[in-house]
C-alpha positions as CSV (number, residue, x, y, z in Angstrom):
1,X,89.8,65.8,126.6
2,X,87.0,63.5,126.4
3,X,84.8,62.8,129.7
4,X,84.9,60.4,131.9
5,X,83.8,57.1,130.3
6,X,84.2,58.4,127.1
7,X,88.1,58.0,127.1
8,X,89.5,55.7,123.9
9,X,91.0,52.3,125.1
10,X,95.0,52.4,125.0
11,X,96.9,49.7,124.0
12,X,100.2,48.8,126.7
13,X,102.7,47.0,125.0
14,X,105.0,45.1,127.4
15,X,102.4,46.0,130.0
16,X,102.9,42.6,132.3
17,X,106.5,44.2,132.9
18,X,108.6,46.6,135.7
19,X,107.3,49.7,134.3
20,X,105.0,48.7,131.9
21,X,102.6,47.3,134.7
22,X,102.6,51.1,136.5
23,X,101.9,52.4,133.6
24,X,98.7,50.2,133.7
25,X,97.8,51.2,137.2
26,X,97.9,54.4,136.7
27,X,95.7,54.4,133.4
28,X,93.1,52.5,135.0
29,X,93.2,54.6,138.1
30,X,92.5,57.7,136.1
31,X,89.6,55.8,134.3
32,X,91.2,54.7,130.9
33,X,90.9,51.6,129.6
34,X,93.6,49.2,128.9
35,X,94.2,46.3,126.6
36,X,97.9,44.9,127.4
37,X,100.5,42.8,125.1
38,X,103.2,41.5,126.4
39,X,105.1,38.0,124.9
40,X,105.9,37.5,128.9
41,X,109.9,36.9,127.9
42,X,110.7,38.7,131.1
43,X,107.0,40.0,132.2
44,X,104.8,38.4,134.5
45,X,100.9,37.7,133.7
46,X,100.0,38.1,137.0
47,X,101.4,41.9,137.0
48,X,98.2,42.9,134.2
49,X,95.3,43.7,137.1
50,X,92.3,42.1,136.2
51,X,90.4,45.5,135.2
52,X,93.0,45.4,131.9
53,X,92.2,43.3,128.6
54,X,95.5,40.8,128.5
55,X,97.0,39.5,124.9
56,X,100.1,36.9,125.1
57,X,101.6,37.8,122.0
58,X,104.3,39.8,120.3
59,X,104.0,43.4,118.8
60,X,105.9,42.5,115.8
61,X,102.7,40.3,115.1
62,X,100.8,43.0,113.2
63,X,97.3,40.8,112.5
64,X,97.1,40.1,116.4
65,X,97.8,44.0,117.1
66,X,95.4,44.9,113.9
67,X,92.7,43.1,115.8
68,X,93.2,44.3,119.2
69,X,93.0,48.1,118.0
70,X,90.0,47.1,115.9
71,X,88.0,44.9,119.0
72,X,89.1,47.9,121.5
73,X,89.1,50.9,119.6
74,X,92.2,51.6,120.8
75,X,93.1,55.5,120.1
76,X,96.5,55.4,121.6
77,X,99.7,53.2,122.3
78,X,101.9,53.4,124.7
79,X,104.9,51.3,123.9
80,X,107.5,50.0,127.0
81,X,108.3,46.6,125.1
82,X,112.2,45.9,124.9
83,X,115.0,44.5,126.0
84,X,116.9,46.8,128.5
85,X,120.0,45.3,130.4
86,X,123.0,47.4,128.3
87,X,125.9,45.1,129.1
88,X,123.7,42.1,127.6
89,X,123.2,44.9,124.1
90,X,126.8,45.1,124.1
91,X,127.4,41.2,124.1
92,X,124.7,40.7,121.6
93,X,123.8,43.7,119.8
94,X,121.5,42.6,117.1
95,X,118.9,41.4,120.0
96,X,118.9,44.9,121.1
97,X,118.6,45.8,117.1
98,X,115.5,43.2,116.6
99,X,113.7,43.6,120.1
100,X,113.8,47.1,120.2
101,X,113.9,48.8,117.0
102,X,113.0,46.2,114.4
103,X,109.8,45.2,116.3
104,X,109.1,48.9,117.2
105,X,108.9,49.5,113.1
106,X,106.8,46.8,113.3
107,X,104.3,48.3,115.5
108,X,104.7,51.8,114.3
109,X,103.5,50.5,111.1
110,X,100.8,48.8,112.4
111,X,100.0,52.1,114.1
112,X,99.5,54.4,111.1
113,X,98.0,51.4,109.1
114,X,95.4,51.2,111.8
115,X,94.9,54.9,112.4
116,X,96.2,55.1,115.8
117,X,97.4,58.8,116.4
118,X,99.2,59.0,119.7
119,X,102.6,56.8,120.3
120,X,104.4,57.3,123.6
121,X,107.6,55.5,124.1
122,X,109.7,54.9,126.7
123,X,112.8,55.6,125.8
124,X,116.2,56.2,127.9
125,X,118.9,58.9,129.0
126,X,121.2,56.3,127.5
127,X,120.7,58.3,124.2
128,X,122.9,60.7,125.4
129,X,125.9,58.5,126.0
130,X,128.6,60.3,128.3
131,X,126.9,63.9,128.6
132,X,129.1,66.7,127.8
133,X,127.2,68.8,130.3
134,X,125.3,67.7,133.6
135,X,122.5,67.9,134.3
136,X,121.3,67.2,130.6
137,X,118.9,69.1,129.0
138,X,116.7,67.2,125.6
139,X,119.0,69.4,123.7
140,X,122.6,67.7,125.1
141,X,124.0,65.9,122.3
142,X,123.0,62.5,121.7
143,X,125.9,59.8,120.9
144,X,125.1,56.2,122.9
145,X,127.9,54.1,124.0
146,X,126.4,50.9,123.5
147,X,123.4,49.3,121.5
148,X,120.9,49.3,123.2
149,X,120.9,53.4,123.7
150,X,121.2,53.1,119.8
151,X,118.6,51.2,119.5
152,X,116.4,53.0,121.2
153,X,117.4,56.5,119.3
154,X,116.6,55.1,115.9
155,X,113.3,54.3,117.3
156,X,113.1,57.9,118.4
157,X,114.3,59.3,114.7
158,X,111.7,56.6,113.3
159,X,109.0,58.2,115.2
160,X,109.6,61.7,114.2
161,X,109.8,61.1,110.5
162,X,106.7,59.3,110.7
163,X,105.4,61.9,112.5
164,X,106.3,64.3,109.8
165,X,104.9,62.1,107.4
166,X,101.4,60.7,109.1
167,X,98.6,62.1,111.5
168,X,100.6,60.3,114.4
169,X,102.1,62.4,117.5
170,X,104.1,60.8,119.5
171,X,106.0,61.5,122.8
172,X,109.4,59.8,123.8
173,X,110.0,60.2,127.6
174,X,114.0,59.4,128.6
175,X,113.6,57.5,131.6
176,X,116.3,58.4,133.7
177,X,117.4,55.6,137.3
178,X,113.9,53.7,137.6
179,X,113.7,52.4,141.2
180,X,111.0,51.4,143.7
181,X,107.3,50.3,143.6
182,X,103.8,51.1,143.6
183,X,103.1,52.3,147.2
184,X,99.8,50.7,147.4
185,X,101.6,46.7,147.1
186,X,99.9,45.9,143.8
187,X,103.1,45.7,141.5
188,X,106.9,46.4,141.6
189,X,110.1,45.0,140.0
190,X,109.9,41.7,139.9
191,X,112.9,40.1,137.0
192,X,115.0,37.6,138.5
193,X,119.0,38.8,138.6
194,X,117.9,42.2,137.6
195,X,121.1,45.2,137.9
196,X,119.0,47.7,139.3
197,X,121.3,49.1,142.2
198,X,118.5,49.7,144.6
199,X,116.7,46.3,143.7
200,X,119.7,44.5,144.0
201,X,120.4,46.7,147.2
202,X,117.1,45.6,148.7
203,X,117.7,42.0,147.7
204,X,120.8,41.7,149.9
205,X,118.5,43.9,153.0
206,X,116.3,40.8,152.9
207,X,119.2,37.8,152.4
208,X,118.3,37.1,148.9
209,X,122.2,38.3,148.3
210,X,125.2,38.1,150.3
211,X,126.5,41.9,149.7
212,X,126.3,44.5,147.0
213,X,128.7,45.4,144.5
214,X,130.0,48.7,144.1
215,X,131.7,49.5,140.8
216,X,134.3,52.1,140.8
217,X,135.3,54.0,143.6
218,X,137.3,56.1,140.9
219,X,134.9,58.5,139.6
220,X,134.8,62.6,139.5
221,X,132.3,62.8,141.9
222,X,132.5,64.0,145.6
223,X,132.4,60.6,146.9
224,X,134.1,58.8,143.9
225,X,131.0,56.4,143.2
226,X,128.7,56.9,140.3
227,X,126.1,59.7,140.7
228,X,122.5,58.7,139.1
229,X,119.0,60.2,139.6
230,X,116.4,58.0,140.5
231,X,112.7,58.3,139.7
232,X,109.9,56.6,141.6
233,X,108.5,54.1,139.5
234,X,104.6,55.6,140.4
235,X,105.9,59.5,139.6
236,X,107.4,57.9,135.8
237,X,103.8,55.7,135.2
238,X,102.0,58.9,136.3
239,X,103.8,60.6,133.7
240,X,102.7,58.6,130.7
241,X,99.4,59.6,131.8
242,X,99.7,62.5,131.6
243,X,101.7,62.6,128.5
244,X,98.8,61.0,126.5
245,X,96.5,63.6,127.8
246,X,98.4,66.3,126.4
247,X,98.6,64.5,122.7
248,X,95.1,63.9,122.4
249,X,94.6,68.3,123.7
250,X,97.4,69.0,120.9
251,X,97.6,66.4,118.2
252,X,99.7,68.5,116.1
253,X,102.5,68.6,118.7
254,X,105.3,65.6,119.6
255,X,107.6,66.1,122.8
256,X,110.8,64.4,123.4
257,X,111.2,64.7,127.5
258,X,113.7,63.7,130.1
259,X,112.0,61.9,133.3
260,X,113.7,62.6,136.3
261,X,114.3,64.3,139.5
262,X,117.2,66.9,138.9
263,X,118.8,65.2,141.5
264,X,121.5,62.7,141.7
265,X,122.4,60.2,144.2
266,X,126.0,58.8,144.2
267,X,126.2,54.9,144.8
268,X,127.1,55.0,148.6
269,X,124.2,57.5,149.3
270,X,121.9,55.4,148.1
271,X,123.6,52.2,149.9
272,X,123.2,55.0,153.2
273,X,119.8,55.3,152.5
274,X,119.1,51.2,152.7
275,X,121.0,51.0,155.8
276,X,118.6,53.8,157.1
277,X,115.4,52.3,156.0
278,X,116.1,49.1,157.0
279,X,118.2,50.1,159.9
280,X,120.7,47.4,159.6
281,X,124.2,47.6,157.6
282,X,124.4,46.1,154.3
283,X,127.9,44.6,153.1
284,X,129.6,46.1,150.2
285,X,131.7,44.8,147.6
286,X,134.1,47.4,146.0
287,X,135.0,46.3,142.4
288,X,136.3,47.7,139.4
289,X,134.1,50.7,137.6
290,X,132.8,48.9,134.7
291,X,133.5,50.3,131.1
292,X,130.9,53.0,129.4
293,X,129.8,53.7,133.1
294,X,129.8,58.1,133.1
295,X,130.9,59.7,136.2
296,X,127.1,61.6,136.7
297,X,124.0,60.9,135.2
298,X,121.1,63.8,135.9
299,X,117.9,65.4,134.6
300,X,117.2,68.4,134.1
301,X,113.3,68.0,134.4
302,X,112.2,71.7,133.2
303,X,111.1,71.0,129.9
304,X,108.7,68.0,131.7
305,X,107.8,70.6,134.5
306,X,106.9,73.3,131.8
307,X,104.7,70.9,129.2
308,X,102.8,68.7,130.9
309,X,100.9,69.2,134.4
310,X,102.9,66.4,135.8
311,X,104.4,67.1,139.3
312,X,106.5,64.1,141.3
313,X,105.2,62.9,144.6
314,X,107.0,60.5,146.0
315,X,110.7,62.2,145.0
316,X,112.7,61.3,148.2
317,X,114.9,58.9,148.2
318,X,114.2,56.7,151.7
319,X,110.4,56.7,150.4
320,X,111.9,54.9,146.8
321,X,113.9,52.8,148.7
322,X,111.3,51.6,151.3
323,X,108.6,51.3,148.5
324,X,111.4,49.1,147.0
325,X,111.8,46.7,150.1
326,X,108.0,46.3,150.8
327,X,107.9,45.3,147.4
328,X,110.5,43.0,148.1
329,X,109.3,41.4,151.3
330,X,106.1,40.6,149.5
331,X,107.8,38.4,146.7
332,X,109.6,36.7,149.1
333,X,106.4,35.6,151.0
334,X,105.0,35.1,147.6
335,X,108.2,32.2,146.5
């Protein structure tokens, strides 16, 4: 690694969103700098801190990306931009196809044209579809159920055949249930209508919504609701940090990784766990399970644990979901 203050700029695309805006944090915490582009479809400006350089534009637009890694030397991209809501991919797929893999091309291109060597992508645990075995190891079969885990595994196959073919290493991290905020107040998940169970749990703890829906009370699970593991939001952006440090040590080496906890949480536990934290009950809604939904959902995190130095910090689940509320009281006081 280089010293301090010698580090090479990274570029964050889709930095002024949920994850994306961690990500920065934690890069400029650790002394990086940051140059972020984001089109703000569903990010925020006011989610890029200050200490960040901050581009409005689109990453298929390969002269405005040409010219930020030429201005900032940028080394290094991390890429979170992309559409994400998997009932909207299945409605309109070729969206999902454009946003996410199209416009990925795009800016793997303009990576290899420009001489940028490290990619890391943030890809999804929806690449493996219904897991034949749980908790799923990087080596579980992949075969999505919809397309938006599609189009995030072509942009996983495009990056290792460019890999193959150019001095680019790249790292896909499979993001596994991304939930609370950054404990220090300075970002969190702000998207109106979002699906995210323990946002839209924390929405209801602070009357933005009348109950919360539960879907499926069906499942093979001990409590028949939908098991999922959820990762602190801080422990994933710490995690990309890591992850570029060990690209630049061993440029000749990619990873594919799965981010999470090795632990799941079934629906009602994590509805328990709101009623704790905010010490009040919270109505429910049971519904119908919704189609494509698997019965369990978990990490195993070994490969993660083995490569990179990264350890999780805040991996309990009260301390997600009261991240998740503070976040939550504070846009309310901001509207």
């Amino acid at each position: 690694m280089d010293g301090e203050g010698s580090r090479p700029a990274v570029l964050v695309t889709g930095g002024a969103g949920y994850i994306g805006s961690h990500a920065v944090l934690a890069l400029l915490d650790a002394d990086w700098p940051v140059v972020v582009i984001d089109n703000l479809v569903t990010g925020f400006d006011w989610a890029v801190p200050k200490e960040a350089v901050f581009a409005r534009g689109d990453i298929a637009d390969q002269a405005l990306v040409a010219r930020l890694i030429e201005e900032h030397g940028i080394k290094a991209i991390i890429h979170f931009a992309g559409s994400i809501v998997v009932p909207e991919s299945v409605a309109n797929p070729l969206k999902y196809y454009e946003n996410n893999t199209v416009k990925s091309r795009s800016l793997i291109d303009s990576a290899v044209k420009c001489g940028v060597r490290h990619f890391i992508f943030s890809s999804t645990a929806a690449t493996y579809g219904i897991p034949e075995q749980v908790p799923i190891t990087e080596t579980t079969r992949t075969q999505p159920i919809n397309p938006y885990g599609w189009s995030k595994l072509m942009t996983e196959r495009m990056l290792a055949d460019v890999a193959a073919a150019h001095p680019l290493n790249f790292c896909a991290l499979r993001y596994f249930n991304v939930a609370g905020a950054d404990p220090r107040g300075r970002s969190g998940q702000s998207t109106a209508g979002a699906t995210h169970l323990i946002k839209v749990a924390v929405e209801a703890a602070i009357g933005k919504r009348s109950h919360v829906s539960v879907y499926g009370t069906d499942y093979d699970t001990p409590d028949g609701t939908g098991i999922r593991d959820y990762i602190h939001v801080s422990d994933l952006a710490a995690a990309h940090v890591d992850a570029l440090e060990k690209l630049i040590e061993e440029p000749e080496a990619s990873h594919i990784m799965n981010c999470g906890y090795s632990r799941g949480f079934s629906v009602l536990e994590v509805l328990d766990s709101v009623d704790r934290v905010t010490n009040m009950k919270i109505q429910r809604k049971m519904e119908p399970r919704r189609p494509g939904d698997p019965d369990a959902l978990v990490a195993d995190n070994s490969k993660i644990l083995a490569t990179l130095p990264w350890r999780p910090k805040r991996d309990d689940l009260d301390t997600i979901v009261a991240d998740a509320l503070a976040w939550e009281r504070t846009l309310a006081e901001r509207a």
